[in-house]
PyMOL commands that place a pseudoatom at each C-alpha (Angstrom):
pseudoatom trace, name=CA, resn=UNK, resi=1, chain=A, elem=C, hetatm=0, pos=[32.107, -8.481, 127.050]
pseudoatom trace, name=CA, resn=UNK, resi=2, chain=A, elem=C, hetatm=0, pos=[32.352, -5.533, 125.266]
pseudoatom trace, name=CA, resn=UNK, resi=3, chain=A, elem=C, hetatm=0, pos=[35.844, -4.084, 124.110]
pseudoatom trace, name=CA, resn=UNK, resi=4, chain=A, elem=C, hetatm=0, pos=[37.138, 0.375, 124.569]
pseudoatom trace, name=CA, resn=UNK, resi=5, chain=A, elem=C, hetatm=0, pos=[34.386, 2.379, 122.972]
pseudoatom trace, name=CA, resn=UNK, resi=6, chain=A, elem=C, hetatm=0, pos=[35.220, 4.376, 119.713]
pseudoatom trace, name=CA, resn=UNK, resi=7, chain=A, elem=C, hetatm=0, pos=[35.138, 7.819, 119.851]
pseudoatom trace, name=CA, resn=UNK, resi=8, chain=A, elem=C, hetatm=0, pos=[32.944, 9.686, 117.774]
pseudoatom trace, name=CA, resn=UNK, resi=9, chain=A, elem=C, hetatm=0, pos=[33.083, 13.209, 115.852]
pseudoatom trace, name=CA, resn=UNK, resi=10, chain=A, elem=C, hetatm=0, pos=[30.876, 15.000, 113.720]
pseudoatom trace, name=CA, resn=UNK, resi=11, chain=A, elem=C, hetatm=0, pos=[32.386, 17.647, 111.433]
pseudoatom trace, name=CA, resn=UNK, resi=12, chain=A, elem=C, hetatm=0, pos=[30.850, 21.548, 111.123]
pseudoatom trace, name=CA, resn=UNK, resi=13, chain=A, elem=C, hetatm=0, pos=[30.717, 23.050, 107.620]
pseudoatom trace, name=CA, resn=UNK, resi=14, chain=A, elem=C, hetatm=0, pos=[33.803, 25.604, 108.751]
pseudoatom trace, name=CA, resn=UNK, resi=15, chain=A, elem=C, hetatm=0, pos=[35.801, 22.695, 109.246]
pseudoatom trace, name=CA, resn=UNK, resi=16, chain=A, elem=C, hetatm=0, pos=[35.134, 20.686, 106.160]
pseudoatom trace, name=CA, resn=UNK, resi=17, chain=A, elem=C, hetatm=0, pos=[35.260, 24.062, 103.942]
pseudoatom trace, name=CA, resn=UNK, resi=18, chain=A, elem=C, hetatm=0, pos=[38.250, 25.380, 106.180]
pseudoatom trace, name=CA, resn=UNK, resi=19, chain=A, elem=C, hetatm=0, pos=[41.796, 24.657, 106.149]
pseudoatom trace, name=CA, resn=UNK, resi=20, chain=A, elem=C, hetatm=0, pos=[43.323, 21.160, 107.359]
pseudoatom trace, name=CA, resn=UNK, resi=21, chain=A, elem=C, hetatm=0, pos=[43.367, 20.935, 110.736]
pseudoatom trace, name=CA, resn=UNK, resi=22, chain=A, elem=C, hetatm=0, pos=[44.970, 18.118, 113.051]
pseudoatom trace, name=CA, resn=UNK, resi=23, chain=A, elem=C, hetatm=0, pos=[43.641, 14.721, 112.866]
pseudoatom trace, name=CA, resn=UNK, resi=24, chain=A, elem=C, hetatm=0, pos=[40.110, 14.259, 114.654]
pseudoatom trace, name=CA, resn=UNK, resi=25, chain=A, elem=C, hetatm=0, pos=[40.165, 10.998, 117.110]
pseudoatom trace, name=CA, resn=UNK, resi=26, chain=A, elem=C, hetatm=0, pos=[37.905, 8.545, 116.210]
pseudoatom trace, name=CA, resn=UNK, resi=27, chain=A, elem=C, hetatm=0, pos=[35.190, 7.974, 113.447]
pseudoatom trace, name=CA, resn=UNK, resi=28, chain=A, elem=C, hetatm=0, pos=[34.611, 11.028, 111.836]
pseudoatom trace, name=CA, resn=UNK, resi=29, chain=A, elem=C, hetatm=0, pos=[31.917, 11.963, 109.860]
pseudoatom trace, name=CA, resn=UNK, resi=30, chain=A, elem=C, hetatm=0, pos=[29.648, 14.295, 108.247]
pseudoatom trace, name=CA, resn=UNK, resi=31, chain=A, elem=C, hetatm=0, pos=[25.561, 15.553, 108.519]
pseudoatom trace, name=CA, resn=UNK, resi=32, chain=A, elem=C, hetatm=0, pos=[23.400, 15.523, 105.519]
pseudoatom trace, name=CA, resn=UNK, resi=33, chain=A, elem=C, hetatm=0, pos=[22.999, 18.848, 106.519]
pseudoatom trace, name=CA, resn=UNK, resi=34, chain=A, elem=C, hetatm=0, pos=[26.616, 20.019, 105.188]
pseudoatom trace, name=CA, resn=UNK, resi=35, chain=A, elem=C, hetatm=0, pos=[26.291, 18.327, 101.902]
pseudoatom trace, name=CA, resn=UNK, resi=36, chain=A, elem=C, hetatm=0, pos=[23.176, 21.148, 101.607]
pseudoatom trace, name=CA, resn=UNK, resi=37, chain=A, elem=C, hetatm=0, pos=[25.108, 23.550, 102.909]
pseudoatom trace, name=CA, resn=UNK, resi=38, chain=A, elem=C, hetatm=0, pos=[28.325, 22.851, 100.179]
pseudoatom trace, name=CA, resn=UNK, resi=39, chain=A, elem=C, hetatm=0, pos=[25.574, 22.377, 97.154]
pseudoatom trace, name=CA, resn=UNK, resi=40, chain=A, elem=C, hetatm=0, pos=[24.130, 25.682, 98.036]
pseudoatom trace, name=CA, resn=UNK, resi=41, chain=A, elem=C, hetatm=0, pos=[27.106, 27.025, 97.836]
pseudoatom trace, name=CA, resn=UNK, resi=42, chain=A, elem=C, hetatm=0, pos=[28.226, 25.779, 94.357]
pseudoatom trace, name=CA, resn=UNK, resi=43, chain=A, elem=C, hetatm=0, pos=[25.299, 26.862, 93.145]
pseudoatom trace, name=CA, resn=UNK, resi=44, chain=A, elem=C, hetatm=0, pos=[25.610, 30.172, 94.784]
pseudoatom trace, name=CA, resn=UNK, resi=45, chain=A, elem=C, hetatm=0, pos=[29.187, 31.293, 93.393]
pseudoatom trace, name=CA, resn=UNK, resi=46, chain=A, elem=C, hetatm=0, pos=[30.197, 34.563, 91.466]
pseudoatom trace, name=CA, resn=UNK, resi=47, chain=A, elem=C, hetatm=0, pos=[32.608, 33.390, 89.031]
pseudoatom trace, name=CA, resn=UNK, resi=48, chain=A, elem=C, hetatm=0, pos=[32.928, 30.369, 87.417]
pseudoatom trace, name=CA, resn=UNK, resi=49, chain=A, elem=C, hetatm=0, pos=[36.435, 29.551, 88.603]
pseudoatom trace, name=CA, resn=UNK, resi=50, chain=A, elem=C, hetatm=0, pos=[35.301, 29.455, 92.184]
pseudoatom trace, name=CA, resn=UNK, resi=51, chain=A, elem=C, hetatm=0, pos=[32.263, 27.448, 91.712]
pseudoatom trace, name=CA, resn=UNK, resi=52, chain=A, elem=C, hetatm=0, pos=[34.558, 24.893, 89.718]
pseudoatom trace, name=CA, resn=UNK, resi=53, chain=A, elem=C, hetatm=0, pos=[36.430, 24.993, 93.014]
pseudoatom trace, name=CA, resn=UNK, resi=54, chain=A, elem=C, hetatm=0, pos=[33.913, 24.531, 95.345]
pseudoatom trace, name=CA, resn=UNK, resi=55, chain=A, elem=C, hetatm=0, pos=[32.375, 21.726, 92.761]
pseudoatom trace, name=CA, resn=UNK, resi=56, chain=A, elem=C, hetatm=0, pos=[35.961, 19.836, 92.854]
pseudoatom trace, name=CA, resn=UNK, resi=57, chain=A, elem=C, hetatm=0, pos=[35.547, 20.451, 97.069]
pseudoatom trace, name=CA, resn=UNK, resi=58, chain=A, elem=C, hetatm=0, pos=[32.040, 18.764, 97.414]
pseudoatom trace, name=CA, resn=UNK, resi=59, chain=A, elem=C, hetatm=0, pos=[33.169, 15.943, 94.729]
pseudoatom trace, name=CA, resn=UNK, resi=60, chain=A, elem=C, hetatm=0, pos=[36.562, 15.314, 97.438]
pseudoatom trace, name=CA, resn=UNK, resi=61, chain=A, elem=C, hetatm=0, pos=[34.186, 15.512, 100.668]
pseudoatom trace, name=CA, resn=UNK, resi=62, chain=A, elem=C, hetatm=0, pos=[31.434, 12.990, 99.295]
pseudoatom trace, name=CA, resn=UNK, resi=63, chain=A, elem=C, hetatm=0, pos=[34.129, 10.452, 98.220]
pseudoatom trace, name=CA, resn=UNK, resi=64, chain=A, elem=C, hetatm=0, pos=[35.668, 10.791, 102.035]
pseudoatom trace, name=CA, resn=UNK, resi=65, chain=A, elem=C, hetatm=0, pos=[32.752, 10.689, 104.042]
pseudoatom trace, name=CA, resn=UNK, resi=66, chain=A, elem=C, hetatm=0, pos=[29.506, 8.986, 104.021]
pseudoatom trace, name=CA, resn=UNK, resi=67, chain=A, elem=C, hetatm=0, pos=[27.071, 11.561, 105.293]
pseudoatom trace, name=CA, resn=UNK, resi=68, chain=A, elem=C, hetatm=0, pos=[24.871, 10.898, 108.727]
pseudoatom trace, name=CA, resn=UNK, resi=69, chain=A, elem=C, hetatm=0, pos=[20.828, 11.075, 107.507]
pseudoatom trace, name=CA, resn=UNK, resi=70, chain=A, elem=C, hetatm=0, pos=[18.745, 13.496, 109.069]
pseudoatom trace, name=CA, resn=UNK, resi=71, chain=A, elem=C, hetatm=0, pos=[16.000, 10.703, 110.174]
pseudoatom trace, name=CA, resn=UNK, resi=72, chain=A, elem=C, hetatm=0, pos=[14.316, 10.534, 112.978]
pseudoatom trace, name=CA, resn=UNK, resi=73, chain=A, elem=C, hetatm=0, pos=[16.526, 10.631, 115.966]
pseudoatom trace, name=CA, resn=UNK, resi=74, chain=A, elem=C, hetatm=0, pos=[18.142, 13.565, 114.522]
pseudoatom trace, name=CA, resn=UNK, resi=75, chain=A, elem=C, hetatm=0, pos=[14.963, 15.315, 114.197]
pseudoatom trace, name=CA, resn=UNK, resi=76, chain=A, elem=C, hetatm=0, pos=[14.140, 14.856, 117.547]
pseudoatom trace, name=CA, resn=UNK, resi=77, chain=A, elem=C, hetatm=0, pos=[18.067, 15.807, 119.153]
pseudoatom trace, name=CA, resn=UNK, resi=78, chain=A, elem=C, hetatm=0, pos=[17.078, 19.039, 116.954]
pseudoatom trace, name=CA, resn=UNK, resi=79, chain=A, elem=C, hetatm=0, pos=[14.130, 19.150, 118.969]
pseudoatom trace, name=CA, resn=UNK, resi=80, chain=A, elem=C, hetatm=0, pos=[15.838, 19.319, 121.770]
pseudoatom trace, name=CA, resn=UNK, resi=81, chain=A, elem=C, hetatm=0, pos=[18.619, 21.559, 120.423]
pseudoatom trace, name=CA, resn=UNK, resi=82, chain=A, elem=C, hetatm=0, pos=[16.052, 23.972, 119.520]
pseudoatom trace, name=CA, resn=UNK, resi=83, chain=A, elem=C, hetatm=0, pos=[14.969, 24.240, 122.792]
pseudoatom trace, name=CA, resn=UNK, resi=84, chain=A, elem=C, hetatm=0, pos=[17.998, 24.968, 124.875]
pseudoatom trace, name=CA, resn=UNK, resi=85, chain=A, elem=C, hetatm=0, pos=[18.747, 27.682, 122.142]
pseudoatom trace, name=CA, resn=UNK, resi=86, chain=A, elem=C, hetatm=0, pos=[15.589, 29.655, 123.296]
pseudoatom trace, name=CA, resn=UNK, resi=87, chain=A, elem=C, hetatm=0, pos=[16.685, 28.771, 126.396]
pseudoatom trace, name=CA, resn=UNK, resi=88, chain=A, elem=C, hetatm=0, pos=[19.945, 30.306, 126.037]
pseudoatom trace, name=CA, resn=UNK, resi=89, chain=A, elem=C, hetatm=0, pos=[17.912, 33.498, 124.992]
pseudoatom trace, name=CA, resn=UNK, resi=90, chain=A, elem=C, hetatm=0, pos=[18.535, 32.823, 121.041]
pseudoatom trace, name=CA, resn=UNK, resi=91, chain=A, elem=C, hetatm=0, pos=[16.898, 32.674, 118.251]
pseudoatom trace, name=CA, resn=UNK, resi=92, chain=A, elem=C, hetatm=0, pos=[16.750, 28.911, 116.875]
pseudoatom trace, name=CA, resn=UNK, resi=93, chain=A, elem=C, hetatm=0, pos=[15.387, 29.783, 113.426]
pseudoatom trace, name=CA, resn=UNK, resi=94, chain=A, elem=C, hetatm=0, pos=[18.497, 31.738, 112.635]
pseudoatom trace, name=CA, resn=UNK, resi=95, chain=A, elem=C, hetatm=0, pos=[20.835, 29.014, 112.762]
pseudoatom trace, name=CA, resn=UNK, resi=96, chain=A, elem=C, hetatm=0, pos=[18.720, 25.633, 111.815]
pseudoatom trace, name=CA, resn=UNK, resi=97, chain=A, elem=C, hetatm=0, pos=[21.750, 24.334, 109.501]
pseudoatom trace, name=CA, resn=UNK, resi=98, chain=A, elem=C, hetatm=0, pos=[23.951, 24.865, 112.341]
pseudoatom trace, name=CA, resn=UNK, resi=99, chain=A, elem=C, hetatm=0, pos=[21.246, 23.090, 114.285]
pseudoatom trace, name=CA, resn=UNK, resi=100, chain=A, elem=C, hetatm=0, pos=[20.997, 20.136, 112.165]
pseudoatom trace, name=CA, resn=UNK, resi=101, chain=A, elem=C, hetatm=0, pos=[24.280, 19.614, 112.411]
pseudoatom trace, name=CA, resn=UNK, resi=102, chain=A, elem=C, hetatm=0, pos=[24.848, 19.509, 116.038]
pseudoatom trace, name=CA, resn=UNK, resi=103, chain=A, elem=C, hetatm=0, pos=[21.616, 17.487, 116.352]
pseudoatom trace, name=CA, resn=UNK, resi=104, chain=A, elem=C, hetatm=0, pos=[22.928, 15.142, 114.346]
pseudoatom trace, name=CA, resn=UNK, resi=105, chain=A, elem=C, hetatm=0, pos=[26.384, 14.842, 116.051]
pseudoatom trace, name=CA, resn=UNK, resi=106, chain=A, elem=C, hetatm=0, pos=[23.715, 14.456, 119.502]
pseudoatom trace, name=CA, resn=UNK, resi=107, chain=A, elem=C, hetatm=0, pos=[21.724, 11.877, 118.025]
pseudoatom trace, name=CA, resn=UNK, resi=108, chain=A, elem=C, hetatm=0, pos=[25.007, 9.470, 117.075]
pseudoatom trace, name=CA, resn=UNK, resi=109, chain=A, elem=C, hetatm=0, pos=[26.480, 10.403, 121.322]
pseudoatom trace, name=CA, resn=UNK, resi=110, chain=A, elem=C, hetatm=0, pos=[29.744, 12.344, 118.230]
pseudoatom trace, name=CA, resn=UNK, resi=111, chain=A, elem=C, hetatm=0, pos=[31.354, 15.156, 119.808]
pseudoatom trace, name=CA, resn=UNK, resi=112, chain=A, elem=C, hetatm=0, pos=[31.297, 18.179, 117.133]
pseudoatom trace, name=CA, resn=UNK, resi=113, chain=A, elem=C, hetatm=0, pos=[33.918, 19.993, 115.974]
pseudoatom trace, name=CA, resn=UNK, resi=114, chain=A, elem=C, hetatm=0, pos=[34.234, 23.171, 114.032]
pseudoatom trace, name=CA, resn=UNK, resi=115, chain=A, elem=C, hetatm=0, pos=[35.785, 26.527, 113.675]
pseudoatom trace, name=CA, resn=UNK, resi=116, chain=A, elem=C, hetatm=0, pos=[32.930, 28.716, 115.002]
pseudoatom trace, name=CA, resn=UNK, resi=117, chain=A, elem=C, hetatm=0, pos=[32.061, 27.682, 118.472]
pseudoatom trace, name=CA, resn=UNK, resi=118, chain=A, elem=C, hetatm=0, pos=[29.690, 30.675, 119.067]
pseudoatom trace, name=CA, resn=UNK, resi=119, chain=A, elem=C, hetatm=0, pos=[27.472, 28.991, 116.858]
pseudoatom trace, name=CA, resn=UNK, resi=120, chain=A, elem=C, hetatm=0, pos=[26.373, 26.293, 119.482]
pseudoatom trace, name=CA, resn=UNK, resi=121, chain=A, elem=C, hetatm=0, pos=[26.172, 28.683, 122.559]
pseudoatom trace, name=CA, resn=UNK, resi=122, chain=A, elem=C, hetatm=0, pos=[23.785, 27.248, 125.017]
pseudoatom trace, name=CA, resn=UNK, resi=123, chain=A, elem=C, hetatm=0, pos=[24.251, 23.500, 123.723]
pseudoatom trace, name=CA, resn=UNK, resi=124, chain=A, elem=C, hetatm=0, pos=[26.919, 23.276, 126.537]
pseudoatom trace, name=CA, resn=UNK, resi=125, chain=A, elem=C, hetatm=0, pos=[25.424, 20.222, 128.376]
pseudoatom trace, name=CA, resn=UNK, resi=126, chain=A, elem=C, hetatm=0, pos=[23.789, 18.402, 125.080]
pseudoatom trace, name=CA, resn=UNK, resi=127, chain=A, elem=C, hetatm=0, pos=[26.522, 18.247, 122.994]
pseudoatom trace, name=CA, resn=UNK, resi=128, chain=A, elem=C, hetatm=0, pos=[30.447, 18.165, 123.324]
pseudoatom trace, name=CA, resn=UNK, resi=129, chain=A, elem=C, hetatm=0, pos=[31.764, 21.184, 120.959]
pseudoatom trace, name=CA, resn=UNK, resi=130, chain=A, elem=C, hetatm=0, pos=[35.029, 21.735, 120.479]
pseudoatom trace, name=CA, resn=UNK, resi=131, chain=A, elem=C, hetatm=0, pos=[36.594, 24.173, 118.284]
pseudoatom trace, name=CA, resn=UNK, resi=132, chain=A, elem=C, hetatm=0, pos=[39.570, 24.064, 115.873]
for i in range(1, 132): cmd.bond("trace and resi %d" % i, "trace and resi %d" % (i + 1))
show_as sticks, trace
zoom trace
């Protein structure tokens, strides 16, 4: 007998790097793929100020979450991914962080949330994206 299955969510960049938003059901986590993104962007910053801030950011994120690998079930959801987005008429190359990180809310059956839903157009029927 198995008991109520526990929701799962996978969090975009926009949303970890965004303002709080409500509570997320379930377990929540995080993709490999956005602890790239927020090193890039440490590394990338103009002043030092701001890439102390995003430096304290990262440091807060990585003791909250454990971050989802990008192994081999993610690599093949991203396969898949990929695909629809030429589907859809898009260009998959353009957005393969975006991709990684819906591939790897796919691979774990995590609903995604995040603050730009445009990003995922024509992942409608692989993954459950809900914006914020």
């Amino acid at each position: 007998m198995t008991g109520p299955r526990t929701e799962r969510a996978v969090l975009d960049t926009s949303v970890v790097i965004g303002p709080s938003v409500a509570p997320v059901p379930g377990i929540v986590a995080i993709s490999a793929a956005t602890l790239a993104e927020l090193h890039f962007g440490v590394l990338i910053a103009k002043t030092p100020a701001l890439r102390a801030e995003r430096l304290r950011r990262l440091s807060v994120i990585q003791r909250h979450f454990d971050a989802l690998p990008l192994d081999d079930s993610v690599a093949a959801s991203y396969g898949q991914l990929a695909a629809a987005v030429v589907e859809a008429g898009r260009q998959p190359r353009r957005r393969t962080m975006d991709l990684l990180i819906a591939a790897t809310a796919h691979a774990h059956g995590a609903t995604l949330y995040t603050r730009n839903p445009g990003d995922f157009v024509g992942l409608e029927s692989l993954v459950t994206v809900i914006a914020v």
